[in-house]
C-alpha positions in Angstrom: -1.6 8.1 20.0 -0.1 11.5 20.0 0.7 13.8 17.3 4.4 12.5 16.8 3.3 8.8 16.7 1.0 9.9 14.1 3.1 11.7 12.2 6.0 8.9 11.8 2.7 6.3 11.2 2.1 9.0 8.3 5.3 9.2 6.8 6.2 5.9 7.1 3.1 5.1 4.9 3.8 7.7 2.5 7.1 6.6 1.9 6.1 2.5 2.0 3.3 3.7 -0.7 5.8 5.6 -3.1 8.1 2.3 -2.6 5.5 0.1 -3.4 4.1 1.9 -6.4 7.9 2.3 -7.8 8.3 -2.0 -6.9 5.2 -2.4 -8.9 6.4 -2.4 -12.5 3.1 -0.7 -14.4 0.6 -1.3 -11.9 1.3 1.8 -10.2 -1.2 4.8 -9.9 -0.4 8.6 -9.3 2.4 9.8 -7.1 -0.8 11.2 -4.6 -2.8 8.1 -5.2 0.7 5.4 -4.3 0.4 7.5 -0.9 -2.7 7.1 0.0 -2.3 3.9 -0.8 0.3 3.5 1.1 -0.9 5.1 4.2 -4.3 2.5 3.7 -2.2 -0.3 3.0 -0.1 0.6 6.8 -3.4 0.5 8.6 -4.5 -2.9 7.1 -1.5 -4.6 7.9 -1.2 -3.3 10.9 -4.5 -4.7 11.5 -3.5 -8.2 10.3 -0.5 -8.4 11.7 -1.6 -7.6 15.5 -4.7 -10.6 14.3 -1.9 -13.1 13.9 0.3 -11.7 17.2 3.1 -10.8 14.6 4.5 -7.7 15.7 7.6 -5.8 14.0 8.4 -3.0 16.5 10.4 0.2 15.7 10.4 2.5 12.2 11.7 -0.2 10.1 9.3 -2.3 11.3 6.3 -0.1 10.1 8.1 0.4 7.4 8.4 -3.3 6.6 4.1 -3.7 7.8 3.3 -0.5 5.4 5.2 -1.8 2.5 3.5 -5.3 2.8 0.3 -3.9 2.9 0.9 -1.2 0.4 2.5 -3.7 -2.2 -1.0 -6.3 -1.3 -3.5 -3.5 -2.1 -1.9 -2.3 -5.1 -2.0 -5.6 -6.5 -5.3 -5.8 -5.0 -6.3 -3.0 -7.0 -4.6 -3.8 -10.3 -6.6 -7.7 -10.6 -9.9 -5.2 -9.4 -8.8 -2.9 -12.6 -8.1 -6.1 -14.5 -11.7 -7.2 -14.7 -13.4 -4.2 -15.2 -12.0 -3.8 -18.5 -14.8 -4.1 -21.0 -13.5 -6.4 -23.7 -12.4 -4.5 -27.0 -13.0 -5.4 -30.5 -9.7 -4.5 -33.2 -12.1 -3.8 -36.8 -9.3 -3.3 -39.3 
């Protein structure tokens, strides 16, 4: 992979990250944190995608993998969150 396929593979997941996080009403996390995720959630779907012989060629097309796998992580992450809330008690 050279340092121009990286770079687009970067940005793309940058950009599917900030998408995702804006998609995800509340479940969002930091601006730095929805990239990263982003980037993460590229990799794994790439991953998944060439498991199943699906493959979406071209910028949109990792565009398309990075946002799937961005939007699955976050929500991912958000049901993690979910349950490790300790359970609050309201004394009025």
């Amino acid at each position: 992979m050279g340092i121009e396929n990286l770079l687009i593979f970067l940005s793309c997941g940058a950009l599917a990250g900030w998408l995702a996080g804006a998609s995800m009403k509340g479940s969002g996390l930091s601006l730095f944190g929805n990239v990263v995720i982003g980037i993460f959630g590229g990799v794994i779907s790439g991953y998944l995608f060439g498991l199943f012989d699906m493959s979406i060629n071209g910028v949109i097309g990792s565009m398309a993998k990075a946002m799937v796998g961005a939007i699955a992580l976050l929500y991912l992450i958000e049901l993690l969150r979910k349950t490790e809330k300790p359970a609050t008690r309201n004394n009025k």
